[in-house]
SEZARO-215645 format. One record per atom (N, C-alpha, C): residue number from 1; residue in one letter; atom name; z, y, x. Coordinates in Angstrom, 2 decimals, m for minus. Each point is the difference from the previous one (the first is absolute). Layout:
i, aa, at, zz, yy, xx
NUM, A, CA, Z, Y, X
...
//
This chain:
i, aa, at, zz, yy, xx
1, X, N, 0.00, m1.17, 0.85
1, X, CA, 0.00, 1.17, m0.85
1, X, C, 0.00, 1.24, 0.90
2, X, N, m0.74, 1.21, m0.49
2, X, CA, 0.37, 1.02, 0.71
2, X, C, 1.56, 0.57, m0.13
3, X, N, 0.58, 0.00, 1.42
3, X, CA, 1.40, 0.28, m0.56
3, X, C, 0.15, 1.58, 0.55
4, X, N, m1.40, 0.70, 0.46
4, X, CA, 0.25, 1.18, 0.57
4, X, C, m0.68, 1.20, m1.20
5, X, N, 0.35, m1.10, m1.00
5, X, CA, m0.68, 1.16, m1.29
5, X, C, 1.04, 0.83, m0.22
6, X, N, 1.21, m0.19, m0.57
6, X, CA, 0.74, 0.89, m0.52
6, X, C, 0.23, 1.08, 0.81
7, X, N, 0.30, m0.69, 1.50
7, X, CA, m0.04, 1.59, 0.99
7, X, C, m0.78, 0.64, m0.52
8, X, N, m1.09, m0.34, 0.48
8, X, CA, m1.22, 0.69, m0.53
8, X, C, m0.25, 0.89, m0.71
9, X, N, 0.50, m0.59, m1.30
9, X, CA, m0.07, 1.08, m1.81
9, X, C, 1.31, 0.71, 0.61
10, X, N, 1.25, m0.16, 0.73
10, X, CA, 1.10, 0.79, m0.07
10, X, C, m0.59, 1.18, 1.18
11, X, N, m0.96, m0.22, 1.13
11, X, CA, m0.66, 1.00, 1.08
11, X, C, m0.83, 1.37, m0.92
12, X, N, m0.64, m0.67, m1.40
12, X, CA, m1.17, 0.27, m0.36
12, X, C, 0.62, 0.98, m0.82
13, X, N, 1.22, m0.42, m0.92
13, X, CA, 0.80, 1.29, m1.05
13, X, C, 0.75, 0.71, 1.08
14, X, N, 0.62, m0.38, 0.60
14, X, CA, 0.34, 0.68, 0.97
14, X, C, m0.70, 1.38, 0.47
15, X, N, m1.05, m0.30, 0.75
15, X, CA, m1.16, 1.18, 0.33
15, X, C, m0.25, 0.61, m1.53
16, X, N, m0.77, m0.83, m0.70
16, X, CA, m0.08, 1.32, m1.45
16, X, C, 0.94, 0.25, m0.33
17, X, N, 1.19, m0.09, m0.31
17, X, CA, 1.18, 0.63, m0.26
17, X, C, 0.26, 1.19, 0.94
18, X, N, m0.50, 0.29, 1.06
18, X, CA, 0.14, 1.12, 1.18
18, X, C, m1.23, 0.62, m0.18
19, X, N, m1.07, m0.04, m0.26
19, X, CA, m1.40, 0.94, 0.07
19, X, C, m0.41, m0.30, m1.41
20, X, N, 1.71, 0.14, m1.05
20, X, CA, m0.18, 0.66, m1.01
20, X, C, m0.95, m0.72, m1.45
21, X, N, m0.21, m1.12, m0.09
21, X, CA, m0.82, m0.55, m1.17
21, X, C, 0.48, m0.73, m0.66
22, X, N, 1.01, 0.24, m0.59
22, X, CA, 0.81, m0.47, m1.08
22, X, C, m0.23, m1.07, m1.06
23, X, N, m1.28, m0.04, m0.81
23, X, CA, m0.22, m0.76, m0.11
23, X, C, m0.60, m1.39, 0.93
24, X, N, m0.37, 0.32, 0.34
24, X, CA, m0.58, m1.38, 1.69
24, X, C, 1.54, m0.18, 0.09
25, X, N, 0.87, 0.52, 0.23
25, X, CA, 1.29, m0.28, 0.69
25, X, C, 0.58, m0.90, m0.86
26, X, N, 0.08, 0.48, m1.79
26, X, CA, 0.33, m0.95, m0.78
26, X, C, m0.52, m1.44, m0.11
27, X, N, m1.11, 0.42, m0.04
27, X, CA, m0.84, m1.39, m0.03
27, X, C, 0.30, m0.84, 0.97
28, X, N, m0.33, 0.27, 1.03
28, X, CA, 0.48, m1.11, 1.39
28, X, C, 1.28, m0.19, 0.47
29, X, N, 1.16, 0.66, m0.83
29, X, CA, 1.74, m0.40, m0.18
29, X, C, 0.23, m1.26, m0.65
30, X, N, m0.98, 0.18, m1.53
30, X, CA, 0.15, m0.74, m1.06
30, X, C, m0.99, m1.71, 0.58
31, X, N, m0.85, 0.53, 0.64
31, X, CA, m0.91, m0.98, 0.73
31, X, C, 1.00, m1.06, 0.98
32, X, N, 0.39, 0.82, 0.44
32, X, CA, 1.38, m0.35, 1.46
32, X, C, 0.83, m1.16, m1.28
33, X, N, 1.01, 0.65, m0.50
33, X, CA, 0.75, m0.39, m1.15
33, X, C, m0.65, m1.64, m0.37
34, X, N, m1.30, 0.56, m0.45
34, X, CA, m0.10, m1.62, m0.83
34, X, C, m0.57, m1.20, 1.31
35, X, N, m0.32, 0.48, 0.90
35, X, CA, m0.64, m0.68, 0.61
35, X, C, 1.23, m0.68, 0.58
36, X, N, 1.57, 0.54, 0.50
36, X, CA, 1.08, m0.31, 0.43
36, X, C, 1.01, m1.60, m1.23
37, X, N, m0.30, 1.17, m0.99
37, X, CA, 0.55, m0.64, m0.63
37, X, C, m0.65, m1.70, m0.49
38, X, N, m1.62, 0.20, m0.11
38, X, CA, m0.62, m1.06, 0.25
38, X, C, 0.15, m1.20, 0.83
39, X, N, 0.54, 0.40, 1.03
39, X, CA, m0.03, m0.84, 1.36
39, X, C, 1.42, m0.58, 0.09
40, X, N, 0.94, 0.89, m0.84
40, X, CA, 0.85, m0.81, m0.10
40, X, C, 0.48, m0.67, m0.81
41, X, N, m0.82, m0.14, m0.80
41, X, CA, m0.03, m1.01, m1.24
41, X, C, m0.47, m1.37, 0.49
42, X, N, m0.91, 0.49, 0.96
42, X, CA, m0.63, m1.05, 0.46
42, X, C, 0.98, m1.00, 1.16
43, X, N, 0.96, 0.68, 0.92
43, X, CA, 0.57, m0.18, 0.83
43, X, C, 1.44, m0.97, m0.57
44, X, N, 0.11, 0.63, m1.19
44, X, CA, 1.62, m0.23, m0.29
44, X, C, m0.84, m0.96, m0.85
45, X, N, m0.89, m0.46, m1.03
45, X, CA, 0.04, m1.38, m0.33
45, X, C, m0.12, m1.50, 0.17
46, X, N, m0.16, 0.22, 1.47
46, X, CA, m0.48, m0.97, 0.61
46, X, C, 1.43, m0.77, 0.65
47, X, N, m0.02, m1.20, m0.07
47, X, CA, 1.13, m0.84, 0.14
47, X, C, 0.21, m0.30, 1.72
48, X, N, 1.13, 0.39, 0.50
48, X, CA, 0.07, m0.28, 1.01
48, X, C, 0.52, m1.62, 0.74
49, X, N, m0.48, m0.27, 0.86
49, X, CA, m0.18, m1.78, 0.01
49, X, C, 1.01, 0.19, 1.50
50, X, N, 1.54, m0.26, m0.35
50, X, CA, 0.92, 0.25, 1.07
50, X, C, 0.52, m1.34, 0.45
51, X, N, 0.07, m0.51, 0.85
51, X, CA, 0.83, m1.32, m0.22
51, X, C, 1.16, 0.18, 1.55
52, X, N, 1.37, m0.34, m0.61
52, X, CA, 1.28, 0.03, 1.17
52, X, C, 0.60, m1.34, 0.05
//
């Protein structure tokens, strides 16, 4: 998986959030957001196979 996306979207609002484009900024927060929250849906349902 790309795991250097969310940096990414968090580099990307980041900069528009500073040179001011508010909407772009929203959009790629909310982008950040689901894409995070996605991944850890994905992360946390998966059964971990531990044996002690």
């Amino acid at each position: 998986m790309y795991m250097f996306l969310p940096f990414l979207l968090a580099l990307c609002a980041a900069v528009s959030t500073v040179m001011g484009k508010t909407g772009a900024s929203y959009a790629l927060w909310l982008v950040l957001l689901l894409v995070t929250l996605g991944w850890f849906d994905h992360h946390v349902t998966d059964p971990l196979t531990l044996s002690f």
